[in-house]
GUMAR-570104 format. One line per 8 residues: number of its first residue (from 1); for each residue z, y, x of C-alpha. Coordinates in Angstrom, 1 decimal, padded with zeros to 4 digits. Last residue first. Layout:
<recs>
NUM = Z Y X | ...
</recs>
This chain:
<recs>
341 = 139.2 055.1 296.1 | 139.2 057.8 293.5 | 137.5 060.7 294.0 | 134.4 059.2 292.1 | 136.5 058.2 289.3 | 137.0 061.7 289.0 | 133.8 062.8 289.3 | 133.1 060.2 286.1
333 = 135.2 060.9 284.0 | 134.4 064.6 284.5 | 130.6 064.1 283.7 | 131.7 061.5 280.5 | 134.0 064.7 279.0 | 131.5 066.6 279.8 | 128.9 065.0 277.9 | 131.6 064.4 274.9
325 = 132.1 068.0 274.9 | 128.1 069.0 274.6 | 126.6 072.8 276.2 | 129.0 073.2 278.9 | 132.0 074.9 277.6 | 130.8 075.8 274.5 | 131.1 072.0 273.4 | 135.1 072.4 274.0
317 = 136.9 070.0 276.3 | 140.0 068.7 276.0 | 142.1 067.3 279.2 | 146.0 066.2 278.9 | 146.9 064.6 282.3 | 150.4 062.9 282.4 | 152.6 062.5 285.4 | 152.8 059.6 288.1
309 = 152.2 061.6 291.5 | 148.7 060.0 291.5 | 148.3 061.2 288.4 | 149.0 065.0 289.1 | 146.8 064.8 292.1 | 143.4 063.1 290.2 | 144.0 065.5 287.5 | 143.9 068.7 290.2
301 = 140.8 067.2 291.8 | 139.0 066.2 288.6 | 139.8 069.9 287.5 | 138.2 071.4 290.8 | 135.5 069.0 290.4 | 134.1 069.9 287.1 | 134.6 073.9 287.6 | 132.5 073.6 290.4
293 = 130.0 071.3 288.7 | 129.9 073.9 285.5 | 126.1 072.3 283.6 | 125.0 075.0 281.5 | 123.1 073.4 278.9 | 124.5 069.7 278.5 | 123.3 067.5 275.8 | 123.8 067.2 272.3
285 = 125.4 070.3 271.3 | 123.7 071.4 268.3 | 123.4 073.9 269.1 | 123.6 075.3 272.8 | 122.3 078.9 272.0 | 123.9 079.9 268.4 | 127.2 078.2 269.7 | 126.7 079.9 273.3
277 = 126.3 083.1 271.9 | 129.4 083.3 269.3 | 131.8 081.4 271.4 | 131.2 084.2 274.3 | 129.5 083.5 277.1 | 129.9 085.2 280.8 | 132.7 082.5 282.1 | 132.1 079.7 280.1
269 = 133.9 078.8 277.4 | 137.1 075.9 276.3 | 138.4 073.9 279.1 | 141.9 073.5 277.5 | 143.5 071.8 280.4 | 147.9 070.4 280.0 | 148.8 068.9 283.6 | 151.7 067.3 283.7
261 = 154.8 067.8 285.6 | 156.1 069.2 289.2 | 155.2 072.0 289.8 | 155.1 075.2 287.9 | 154.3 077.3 290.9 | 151.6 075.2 291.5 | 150.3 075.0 288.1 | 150.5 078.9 288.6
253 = 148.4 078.8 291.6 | 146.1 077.0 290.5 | 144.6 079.8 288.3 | 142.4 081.2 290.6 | 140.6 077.5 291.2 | 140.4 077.7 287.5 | 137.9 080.6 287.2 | 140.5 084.0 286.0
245 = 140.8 084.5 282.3 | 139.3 086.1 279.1 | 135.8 083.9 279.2 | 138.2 080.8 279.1 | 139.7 078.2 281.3 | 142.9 078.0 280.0 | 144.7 075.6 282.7 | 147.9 075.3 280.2
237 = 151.4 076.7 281.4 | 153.9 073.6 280.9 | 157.2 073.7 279.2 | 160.3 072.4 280.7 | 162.3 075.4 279.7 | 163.4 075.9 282.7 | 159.8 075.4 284.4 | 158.4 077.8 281.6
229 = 160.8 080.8 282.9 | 160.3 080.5 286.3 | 156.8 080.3 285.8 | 157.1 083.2 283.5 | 158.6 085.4 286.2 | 156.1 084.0 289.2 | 153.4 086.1 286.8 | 150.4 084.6 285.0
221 = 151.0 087.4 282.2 | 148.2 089.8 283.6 | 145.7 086.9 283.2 | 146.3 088.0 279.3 | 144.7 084.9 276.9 | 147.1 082.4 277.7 | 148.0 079.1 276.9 | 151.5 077.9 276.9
213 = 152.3 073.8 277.0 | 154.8 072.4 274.7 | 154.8 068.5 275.9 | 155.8 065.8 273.2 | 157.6 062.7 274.7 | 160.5 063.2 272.3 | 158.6 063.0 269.4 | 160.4 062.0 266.2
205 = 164.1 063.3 267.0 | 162.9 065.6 269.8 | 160.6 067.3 268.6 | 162.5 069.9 266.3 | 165.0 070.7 269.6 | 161.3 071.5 271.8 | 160.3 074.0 269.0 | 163.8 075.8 268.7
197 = 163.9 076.1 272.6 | 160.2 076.7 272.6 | 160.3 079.6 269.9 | 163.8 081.2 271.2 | 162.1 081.3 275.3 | 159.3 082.8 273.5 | 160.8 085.8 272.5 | 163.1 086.7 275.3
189 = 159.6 086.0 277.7 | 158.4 088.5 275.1 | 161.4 091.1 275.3 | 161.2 090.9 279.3 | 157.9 091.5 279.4 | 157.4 094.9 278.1 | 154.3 096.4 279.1 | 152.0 093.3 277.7
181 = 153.8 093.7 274.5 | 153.5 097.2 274.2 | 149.6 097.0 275.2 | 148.7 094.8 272.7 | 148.2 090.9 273.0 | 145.5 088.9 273.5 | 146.0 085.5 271.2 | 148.8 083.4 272.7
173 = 148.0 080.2 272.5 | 151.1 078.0 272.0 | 149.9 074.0 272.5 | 152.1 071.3 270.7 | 150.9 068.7 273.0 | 150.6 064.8 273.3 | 152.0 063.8 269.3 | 150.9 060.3 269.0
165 = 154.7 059.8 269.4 | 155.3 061.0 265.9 | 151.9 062.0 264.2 | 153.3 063.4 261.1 | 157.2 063.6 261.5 | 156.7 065.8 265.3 | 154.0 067.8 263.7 | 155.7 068.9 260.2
157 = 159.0 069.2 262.3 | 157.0 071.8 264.9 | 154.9 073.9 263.2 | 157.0 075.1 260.1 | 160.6 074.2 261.1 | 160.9 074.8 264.9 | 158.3 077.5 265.1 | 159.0 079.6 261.8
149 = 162.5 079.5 262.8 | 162.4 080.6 266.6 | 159.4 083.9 265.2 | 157.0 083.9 268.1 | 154.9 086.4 266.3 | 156.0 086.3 262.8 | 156.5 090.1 262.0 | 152.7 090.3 262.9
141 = 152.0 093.8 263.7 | 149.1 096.0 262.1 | 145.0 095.2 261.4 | 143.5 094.2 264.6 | 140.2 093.2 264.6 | 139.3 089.1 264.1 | 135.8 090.3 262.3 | 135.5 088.3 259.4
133 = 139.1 087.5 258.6 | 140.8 090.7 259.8 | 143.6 090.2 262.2 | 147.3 090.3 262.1 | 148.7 090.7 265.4 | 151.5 089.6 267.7 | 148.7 086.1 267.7 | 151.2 082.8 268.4
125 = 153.3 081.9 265.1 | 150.5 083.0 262.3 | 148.0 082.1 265.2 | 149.2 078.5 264.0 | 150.3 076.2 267.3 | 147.2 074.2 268.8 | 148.0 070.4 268.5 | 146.8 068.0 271.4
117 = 146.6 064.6 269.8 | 146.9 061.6 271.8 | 145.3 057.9 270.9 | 147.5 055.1 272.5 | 148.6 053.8 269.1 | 145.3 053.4 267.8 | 143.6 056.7 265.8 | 143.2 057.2 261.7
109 = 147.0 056.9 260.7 | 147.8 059.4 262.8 | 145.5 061.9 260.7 | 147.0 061.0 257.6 | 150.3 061.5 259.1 | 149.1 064.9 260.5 | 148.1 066.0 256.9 | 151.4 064.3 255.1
101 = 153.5 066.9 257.4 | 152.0 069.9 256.3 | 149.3 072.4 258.4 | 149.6 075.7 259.0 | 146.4 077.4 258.3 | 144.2 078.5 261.6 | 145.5 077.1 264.6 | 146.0 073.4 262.9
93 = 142.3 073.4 262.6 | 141.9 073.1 266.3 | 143.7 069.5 266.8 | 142.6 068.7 270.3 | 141.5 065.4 270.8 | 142.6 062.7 272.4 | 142.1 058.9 273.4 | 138.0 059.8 273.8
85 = 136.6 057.7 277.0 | 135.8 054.5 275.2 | 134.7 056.2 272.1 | 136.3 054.3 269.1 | 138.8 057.9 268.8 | 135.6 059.6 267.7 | 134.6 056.6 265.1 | 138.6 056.9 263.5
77 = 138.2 060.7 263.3 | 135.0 060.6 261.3 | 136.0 060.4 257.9 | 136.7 064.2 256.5 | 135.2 066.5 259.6 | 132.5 063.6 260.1 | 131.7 064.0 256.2 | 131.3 068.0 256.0
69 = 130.0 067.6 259.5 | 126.7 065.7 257.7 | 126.1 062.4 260.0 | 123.2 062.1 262.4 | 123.2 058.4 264.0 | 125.5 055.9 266.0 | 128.2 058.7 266.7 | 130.2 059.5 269.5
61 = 127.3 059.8 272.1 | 123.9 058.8 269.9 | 125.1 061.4 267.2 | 127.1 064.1 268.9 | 124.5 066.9 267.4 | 126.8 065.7 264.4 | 129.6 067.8 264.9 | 132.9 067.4 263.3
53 = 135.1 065.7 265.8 | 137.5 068.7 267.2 | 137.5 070.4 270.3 | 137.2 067.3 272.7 | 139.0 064.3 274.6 | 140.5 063.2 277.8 | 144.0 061.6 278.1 | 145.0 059.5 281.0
45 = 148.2 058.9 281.5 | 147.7 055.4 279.8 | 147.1 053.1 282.8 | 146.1 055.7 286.2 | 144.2 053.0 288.1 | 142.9 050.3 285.6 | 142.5 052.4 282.5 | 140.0 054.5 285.0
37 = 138.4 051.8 286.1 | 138.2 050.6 282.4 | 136.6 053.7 281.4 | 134.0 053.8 283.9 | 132.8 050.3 283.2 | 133.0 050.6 279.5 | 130.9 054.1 280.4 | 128.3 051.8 282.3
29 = 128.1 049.4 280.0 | 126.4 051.7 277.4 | 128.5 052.3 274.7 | 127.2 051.6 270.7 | 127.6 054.4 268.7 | 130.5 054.4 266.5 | 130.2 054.1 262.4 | 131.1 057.2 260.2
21 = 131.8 055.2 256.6 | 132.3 057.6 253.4 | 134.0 055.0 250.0 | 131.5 055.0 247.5 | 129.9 051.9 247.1 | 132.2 049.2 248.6 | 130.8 050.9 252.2 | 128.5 053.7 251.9
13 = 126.6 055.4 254.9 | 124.5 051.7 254.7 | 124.7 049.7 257.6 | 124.0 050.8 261.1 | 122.2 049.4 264.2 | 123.7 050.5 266.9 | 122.7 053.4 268.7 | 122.2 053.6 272.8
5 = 125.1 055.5 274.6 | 123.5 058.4 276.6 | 121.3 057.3 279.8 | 123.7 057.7 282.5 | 124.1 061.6 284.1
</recs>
């Protein structure tokens, strides 16, 4: 890997006395090199970015120096989205209160016009369970699981209004299901085909270009039937590459199956870890602890084939995937320009 980005030298954490300033690090020139061979080849279809902004282990990669995450959650976004690689990020906060239409407004405000946001859905619409706070255990049915309404109106409209066309990806991730669900098909393929239809008619006025991917929790569910399904809906099944599902060279053959259109990658854990372990271990994510080559080069060769065909590539990487998300983010830049003529 280059030597990280070298930090510039900063002025007071207070502009005009009180207002909170998060300044950019300083790129080396060998990332502006990088990303403008990539800008060159593929243009804007190229969107790579990270699990939210708020960490200041990133200091000397995103940011110029150590920042308090209560600030860099607050002010930081327009720093992030300075990063010559970062023109998305995936909007994890969204998953666990559902967010209002002045929140993602304020948001798009913050980012350039090319910048992409890759939304998660509530779990109040995606998990078929309620789950206790602390623990995330089961506690009954959730009557709004998939509800059509609650999906077109609530997630949506607010989404579609907010951040108009620097909407990239309403994402659905559906939390692991019980057994009745996973034993009856039919009625959940009935189910979400009502969500995405309402979903896709509530983007269309104010984000048209929006994708609606599906990320999945249940490799069980990665069945010819829901590619069928997703492909006439024109929604996408996401490359989840999680703890819970099969490496991503075993889940190629859905994106296969689902072929042609873009490709939608939440590279979030490790196969083996569990969020819990490899936050306590890899904090505070500054560098890379478990470096995933394989993994690396089989999504630089499936983002390398869908942009060559001319679709979009969505990519957001998670710091528990390899130890820092802006470091993978630079290592997969970089094996894919290294594919590239």
């Amino acid at each position: 890997m280059p030597a990280a980005m070298a930090p510039a030298p900063q002025p007071s954490l207070f502009d005009d006395g009180d207002a909170p300033v998060v300044t950019p690090a300083r790129p080396d020139a060998e990332l502006q090199a990088l990303a403008a061979r990539l800008r060159v080849r593929w243009g804007g279809r190229l969107h790579l970015g990270t699990s939210s902004w708020h960490f200041p282990g990133w200091a000397g990669q995103v940011w110029a120096r150590p920042v308090p995450e209560a600030l860099l959650s607050r002010a930081g976004l327009p720093a992030y989205a300075q990063h010559p690689l970062l023109n998305a990020v995936s909007l994890d906060r969204a998953f666990y209160r559902v967010l209002a239409e002045p929140e993602y407004a304020a948001l798009a405000a913050q980012v350039p016009e090319d910048f992409r946001f890759v939304v998660k859905a509530p779990a109040l619409l995606t998990d078929a369970q309620h789950r206790a706070a602390t623990t995330a255990a089961p506690l009954g049915d959730n009557p709004a699981f998939l509800d059509a309404a609650l999906a077109a109106s609530g997630v949506a409209a607010p989404a579609a209004q907010g951040l108009g066309p620097k909407l990239g990806v309403l994402v659905l991730q559906i939390s692991p299901l019980p057994p009745r669900w996973l034993r009856d098909t039919a009625a959940l393929h009935a189910q979400l085909a009502a969500a995405v239809t309402a979903m896709r008619e509530a983007l269309a006025p104010r984000a048209p270009e929006a994708l609606i991917a599906l990320e999945l929790r249940d490799a069980a569910l990665l069945t010819p039937d829901l590619a069928a399904l997703l492909r006439h809906l024109g929604a996408r099944c996401a490359l989840g590459l999680h703890d819970r599902m099969p490496p991503a060279d075993a889940q190629l053959p859905m994106q296969r199956a689902t072929w042609p259109g873009d490709l939608v990658c939440r590279w979030n854990l490790q196969r083996g870890q569990r969020y819990a372990e490899a936050r306590d271990a890899w904090a505070p994510f500054d560098r890379l602890q478990a470096p995933d080559p394989a993994t690396r080069h089989t999504l630089a060769r499936v983002a390398r084939a869908t942009l060559d065909a001319g679709h979009r590539v969505f990519i957001t990487i998670n710091n528990k995937a390899e130890g820092s998300a802006p470091a993978s983010v630079r290592a997969l830049a970089e094996a894919l320009d290294a594919l590239s003529p």
